[in-house]
KOLKEMAR-622029 format. One record per residue (C-alpha): residue number from 1; residue in one letter; z, x, y. Coordinates in steps of 0.1 Angstrom, whole numbers. Each point is the difference from the previous one (the first is absolute). Example, Ala and Ser with C-alpha at 12.3 -4.5 7.8 and 13.67 -1.06 7.14 Angstrom:
+-----+--------+-------+-------+-------+
| num | residu |    c3 |    c1 |    c2 |
+-----+--------+-------+-------+-------+
|   1 |      A |    78 |   123 |   -45 |
|   2 |      S |    -7 |    14 |    34 |
+-----+--------+-------+-------+-------+
//
This chain:
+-----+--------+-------+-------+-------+
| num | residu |    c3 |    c1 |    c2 |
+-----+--------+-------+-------+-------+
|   1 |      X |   371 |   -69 |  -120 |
|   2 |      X |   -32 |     3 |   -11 |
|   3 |      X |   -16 |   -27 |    11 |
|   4 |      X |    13 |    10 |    36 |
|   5 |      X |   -14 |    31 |    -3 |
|   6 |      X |   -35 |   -11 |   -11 |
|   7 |      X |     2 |   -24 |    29 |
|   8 |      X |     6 |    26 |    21 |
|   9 |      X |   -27 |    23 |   -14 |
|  10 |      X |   -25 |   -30 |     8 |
|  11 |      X |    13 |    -1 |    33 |
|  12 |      X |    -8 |    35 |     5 |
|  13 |      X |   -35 |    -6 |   -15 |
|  14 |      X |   -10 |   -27 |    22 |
|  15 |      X |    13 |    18 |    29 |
|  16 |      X |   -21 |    29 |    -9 |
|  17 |      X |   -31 |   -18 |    -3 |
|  18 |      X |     3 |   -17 |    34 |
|  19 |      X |     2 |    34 |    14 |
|  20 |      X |   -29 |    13 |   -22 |
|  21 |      X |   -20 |   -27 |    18 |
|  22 |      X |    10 |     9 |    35 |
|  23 |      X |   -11 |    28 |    -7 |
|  24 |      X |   -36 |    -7 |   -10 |
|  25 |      X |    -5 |   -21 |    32 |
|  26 |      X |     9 |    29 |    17 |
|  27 |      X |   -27 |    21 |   -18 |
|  28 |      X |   -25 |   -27 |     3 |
|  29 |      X |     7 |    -7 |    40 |
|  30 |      X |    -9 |    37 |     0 |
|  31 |      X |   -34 |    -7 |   -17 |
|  32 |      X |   -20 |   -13 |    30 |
|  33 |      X |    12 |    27 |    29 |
|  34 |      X |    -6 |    25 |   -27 |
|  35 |      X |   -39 |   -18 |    -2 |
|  36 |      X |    -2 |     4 |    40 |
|  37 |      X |    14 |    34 |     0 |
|  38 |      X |   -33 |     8 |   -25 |
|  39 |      X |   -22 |   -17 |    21 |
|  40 |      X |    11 |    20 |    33 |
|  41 |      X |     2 |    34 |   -23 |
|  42 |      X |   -34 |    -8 |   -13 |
|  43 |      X |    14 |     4 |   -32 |
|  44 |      X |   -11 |   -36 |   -13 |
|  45 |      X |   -33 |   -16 |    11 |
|  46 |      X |   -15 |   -35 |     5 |
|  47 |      X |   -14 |     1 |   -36 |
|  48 |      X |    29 |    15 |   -15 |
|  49 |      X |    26 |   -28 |    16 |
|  50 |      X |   -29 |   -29 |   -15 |
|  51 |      X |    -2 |    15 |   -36 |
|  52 |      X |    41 |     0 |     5 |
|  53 |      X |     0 |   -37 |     6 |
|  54 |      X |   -28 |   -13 |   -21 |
|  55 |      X |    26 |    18 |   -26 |
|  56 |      X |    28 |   -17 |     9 |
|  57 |      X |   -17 |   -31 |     1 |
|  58 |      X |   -13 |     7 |   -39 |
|  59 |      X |    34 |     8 |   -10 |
|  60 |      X |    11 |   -35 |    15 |
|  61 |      X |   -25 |   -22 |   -16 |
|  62 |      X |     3 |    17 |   -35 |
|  63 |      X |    35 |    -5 |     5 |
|  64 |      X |    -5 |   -35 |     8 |
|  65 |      X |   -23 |    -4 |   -31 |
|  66 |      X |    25 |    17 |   -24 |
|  67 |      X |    27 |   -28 |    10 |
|  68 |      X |    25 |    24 |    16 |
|  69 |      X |    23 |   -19 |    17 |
|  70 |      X |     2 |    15 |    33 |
|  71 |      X |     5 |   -16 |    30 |
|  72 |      X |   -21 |    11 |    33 |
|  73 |      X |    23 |    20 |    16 |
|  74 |      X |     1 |    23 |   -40 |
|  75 |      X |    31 |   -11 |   -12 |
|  76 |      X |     9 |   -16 |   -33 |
|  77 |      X |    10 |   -38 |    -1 |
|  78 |      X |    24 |   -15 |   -22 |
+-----+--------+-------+-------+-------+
//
């Protein structure tokens, strides 16, 4: 009985954290109209959008140097 029921707990787990993820790819397919809608607002400017990317780009490499082991598209392997 209780093995079922941790099995079942597990289940649940898993299921919840395939739903967690949809969830951020819905936030993060948000990400890029939200950029545009700044642009058009004025609210973000040329500069601001290259200091935002040359930031991304430093979190990647150190990333990559610190031996996280991330695939490309940011999720965990193995």
């Amino acid at each position: 009985v209780r093995r079922a029921a941790a099995v079942a707990t597990e289940q649940e787990m898993v299921a919840r954290v395939a739903e967690m993820r949809a969830r951020v790819v819905e936030a993060e397919a948000q990400v890029p109209l939200a950029i545009s809608e700044a642009f058009r607002s004025g609210n973000l400017g040329v500069m601001d959008y290259y200091r935002l990317k040359n930031i991304q780009a430093d979190t990647s490499m150190r990333d990559a140097i610190g031996g996280e082991d991330e695939g490309p598209d940011g999720e965990l392997k193995g």
